[in-house]
C-alpha positions as CSV (number, residue, x, y, z in Angstrom):
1,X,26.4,37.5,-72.5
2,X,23.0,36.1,-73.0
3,X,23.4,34.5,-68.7
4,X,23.9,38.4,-67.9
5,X,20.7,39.2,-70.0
6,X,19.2,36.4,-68.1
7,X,20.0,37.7,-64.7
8,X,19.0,41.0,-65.3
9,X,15.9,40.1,-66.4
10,X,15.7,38.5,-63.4
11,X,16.2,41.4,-61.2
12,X,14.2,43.8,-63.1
13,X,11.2,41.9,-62.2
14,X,12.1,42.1,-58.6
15,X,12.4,45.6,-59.6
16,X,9.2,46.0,-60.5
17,X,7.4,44.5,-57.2
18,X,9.3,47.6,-55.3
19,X,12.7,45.6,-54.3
20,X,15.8,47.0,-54.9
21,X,18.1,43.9,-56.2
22,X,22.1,44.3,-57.5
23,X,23.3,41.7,-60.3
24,X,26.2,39.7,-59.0
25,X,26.8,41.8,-55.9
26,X,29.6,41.4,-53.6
27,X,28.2,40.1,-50.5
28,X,30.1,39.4,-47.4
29,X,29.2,36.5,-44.9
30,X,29.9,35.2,-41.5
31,X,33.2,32.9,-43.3
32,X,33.4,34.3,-46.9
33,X,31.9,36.7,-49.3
34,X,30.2,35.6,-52.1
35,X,29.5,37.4,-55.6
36,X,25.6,36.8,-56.1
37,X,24.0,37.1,-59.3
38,X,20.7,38.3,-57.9
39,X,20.9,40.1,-54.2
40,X,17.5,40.8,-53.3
41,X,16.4,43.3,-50.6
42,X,12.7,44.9,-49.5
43,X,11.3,46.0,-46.3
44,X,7.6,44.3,-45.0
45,X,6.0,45.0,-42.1
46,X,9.3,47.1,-40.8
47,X,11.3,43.9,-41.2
48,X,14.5,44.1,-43.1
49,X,14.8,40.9,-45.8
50,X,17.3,39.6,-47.5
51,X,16.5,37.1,-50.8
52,X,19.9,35.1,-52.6
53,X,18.8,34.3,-56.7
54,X,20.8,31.9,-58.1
55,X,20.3,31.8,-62.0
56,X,20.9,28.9,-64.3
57,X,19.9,29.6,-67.4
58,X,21.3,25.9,-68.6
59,X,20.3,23.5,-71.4
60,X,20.2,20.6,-68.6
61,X,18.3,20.2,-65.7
62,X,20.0,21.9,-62.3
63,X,22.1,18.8,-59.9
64,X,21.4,18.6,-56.3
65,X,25.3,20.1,-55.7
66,X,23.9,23.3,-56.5
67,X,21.1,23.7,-54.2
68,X,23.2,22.5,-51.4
69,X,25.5,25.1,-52.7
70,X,23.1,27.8,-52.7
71,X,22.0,26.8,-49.2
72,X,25.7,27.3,-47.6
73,X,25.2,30.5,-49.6
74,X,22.3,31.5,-48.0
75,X,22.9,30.6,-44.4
76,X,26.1,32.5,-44.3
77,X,25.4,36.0,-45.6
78,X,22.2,35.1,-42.9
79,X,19.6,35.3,-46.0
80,X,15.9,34.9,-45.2
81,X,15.3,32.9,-48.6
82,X,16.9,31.5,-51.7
83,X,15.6,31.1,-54.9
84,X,17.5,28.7,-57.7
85,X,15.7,30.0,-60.9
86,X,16.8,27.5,-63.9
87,X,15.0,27.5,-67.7
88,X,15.0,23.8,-67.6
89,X,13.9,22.6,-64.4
90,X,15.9,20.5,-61.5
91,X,17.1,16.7,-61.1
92,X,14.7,14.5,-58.2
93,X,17.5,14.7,-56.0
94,X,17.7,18.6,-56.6
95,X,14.4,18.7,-55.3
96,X,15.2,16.5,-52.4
97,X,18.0,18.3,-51.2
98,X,15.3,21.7,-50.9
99,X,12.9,20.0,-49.3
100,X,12.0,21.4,-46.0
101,X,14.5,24.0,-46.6
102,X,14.4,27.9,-47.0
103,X,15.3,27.3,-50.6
104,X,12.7,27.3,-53.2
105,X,13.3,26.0,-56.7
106,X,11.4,27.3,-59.9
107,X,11.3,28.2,-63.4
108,X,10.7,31.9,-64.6
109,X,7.3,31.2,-65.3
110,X,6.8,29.9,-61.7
111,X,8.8,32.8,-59.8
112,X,7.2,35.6,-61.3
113,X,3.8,33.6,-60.7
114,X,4.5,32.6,-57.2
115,X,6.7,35.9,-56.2
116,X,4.1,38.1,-57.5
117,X,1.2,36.7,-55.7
118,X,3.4,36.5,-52.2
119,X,4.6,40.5,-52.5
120,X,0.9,41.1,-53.5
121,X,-0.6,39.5,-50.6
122,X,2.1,40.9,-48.2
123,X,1.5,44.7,-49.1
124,X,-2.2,44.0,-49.2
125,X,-2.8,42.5,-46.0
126,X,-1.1,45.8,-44.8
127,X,-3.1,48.2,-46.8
128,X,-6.2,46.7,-45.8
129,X,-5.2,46.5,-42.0
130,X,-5.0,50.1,-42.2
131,X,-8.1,49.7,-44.1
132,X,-9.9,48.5,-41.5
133,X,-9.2,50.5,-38.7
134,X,-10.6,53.2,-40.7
135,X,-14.2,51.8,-41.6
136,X,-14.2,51.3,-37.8
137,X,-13.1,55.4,-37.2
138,X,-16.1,56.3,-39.6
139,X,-18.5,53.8,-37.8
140,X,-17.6,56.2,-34.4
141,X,-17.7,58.9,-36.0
142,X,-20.9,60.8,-33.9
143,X,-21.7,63.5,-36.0
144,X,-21.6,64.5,-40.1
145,X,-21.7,68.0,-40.5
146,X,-18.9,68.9,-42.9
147,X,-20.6,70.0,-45.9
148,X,-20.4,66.7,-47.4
149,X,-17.1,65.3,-47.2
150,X,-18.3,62.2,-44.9
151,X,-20.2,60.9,-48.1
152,X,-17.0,62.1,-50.3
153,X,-14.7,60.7,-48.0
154,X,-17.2,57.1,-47.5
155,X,-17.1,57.3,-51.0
156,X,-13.1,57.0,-51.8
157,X,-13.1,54.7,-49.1
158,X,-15.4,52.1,-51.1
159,X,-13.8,52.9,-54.6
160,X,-10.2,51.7,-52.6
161,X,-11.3,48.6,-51.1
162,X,-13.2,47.5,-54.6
163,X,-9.9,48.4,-56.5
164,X,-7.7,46.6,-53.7
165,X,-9.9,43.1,-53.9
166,X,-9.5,43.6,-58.2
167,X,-5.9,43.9,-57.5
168,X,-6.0,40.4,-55.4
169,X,-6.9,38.5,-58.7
170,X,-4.3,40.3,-60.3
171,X,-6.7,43.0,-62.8
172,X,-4.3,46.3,-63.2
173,X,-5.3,48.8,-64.0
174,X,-7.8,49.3,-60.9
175,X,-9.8,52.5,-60.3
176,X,-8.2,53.2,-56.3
177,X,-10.4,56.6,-56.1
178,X,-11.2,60.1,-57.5
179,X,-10.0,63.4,-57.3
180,X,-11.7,65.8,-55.1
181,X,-14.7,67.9,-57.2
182,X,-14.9,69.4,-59.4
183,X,-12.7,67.6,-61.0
184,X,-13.8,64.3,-59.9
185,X,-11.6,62.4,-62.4
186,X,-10.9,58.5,-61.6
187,X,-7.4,57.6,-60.0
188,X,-5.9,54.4,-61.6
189,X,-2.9,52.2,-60.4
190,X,-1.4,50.2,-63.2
191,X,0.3,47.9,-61.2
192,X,1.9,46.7,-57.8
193,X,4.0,49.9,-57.1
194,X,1.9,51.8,-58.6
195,X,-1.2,50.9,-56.3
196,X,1.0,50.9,-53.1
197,X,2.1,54.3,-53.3
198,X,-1.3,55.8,-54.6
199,X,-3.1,53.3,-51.6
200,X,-1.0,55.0,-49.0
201,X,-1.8,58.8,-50.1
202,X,-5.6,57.9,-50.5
203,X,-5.3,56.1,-46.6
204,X,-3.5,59.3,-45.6
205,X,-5.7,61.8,-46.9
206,X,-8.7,59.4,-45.3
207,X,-7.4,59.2,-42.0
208,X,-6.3,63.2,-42.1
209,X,-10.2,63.9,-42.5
210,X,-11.2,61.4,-40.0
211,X,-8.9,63.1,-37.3
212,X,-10.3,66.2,-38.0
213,X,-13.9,64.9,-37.5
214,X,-12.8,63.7,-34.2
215,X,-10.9,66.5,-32.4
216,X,-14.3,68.8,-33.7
217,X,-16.2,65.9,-31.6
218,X,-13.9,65.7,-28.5
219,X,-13.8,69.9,-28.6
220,X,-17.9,69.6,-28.4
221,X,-18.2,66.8,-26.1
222,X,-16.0,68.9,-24.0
């Protein structure tokens, strides 16, 4: 059962960057349904996508018949991508038949390489969007007179946005923040998830504070 060990493996990484994905799920199309040995699903940016793993862990190198298999595969369950992972690489006219298609083909080594960097981009360029808008809420912000917490608050804002640019080169674990004082004990995030989820509740806490700065300032200038 060593393919099954392989497939897994497989989906656990997916797994790990905060998809959910089902080993040879039953998944119905537009004229069939087809049993898929990786079904990969994630939400970005509120969009819904759907990613078709095809696994081959073979001795030889994967035929073109295959890719245009997978590609019939992934047009009718209406898949945004599919990925034809195989341990010992692809025929030329394999890669031909992907080229300037939706269809990627890689190794293991390449997928986790070239997946991890795209999912880690793709949260990123969210966080820091929401990033941001913040430094430009604490630029308008008129007035500091809070017993401190604007230079707290300043303060977790620079620890997140060094920790977010050492997560770009891939360094886990990355200090995201402290706790409040006085405790003030660093907050790490030892990987992808890991820094998403802790991100968000640093930005939230952030933004809470902010908001609070500004109704005080609209209730004065009023």
């Amino acid at each position: 059962m060593a393919w099954r060990d392989y497939q897994e493996s497989i989906a656990q990484f997916f797994r790990e960057l905060g998809c959910e994905a089902a080993v040879e799920a039953q998944v119905r199309g537009a004229r069939a349904s087809h049993k898929i040995d990786v079904w990969v699903t994630f939400r970005r940016f509120g969009l819904h996508h759907k990613w078709v793993i095809e696994c081959k862990d073979w001795r030889t190198r994967v035929p073109k018949e295959k890719v245009i298999a997978l590609k019939g595969v992934v047009d009718d369950v209406g898949a945004d991508r599919g990925i034809l992972v195989a341990e010992s690489g692809f025929q030329s006219g394999a890669r031909q038949a992907a080229s300037f298609t939706n269809v990627a083909l890689l190794t293991p080594a390449e997928l986790r390489n070239l997946a991890r960097a795209d999912f880690l981009s793709g949260l990123l360029e969210k966080i820091e969007s929401r990033m941001a808008d913040l430094y430009q809420r604490f630029e308008n912000l008129l007035t500091v007179d809070d017993e401190g917490g604007y230079y707290f608050n300043r303060g977790r804002y620079s620890i997140l946005e060094t920790g977010l640019k050492r997560a770009r080169l891939g360094r886990f674990p990355v200090l995201i923040g402290v706790t409040a004082p006085p405790r003030d004990e660093g907050i790490l995030a030892k990987d992808l998830r890991d820094l998403v989820e802790k991100a968000a509740q640093a930005i939230d806490e952030i933004e809470q504070w902010i908001e609070t700065q500004e109704q005080t300032i609209h209730r004065n200038a009023g």
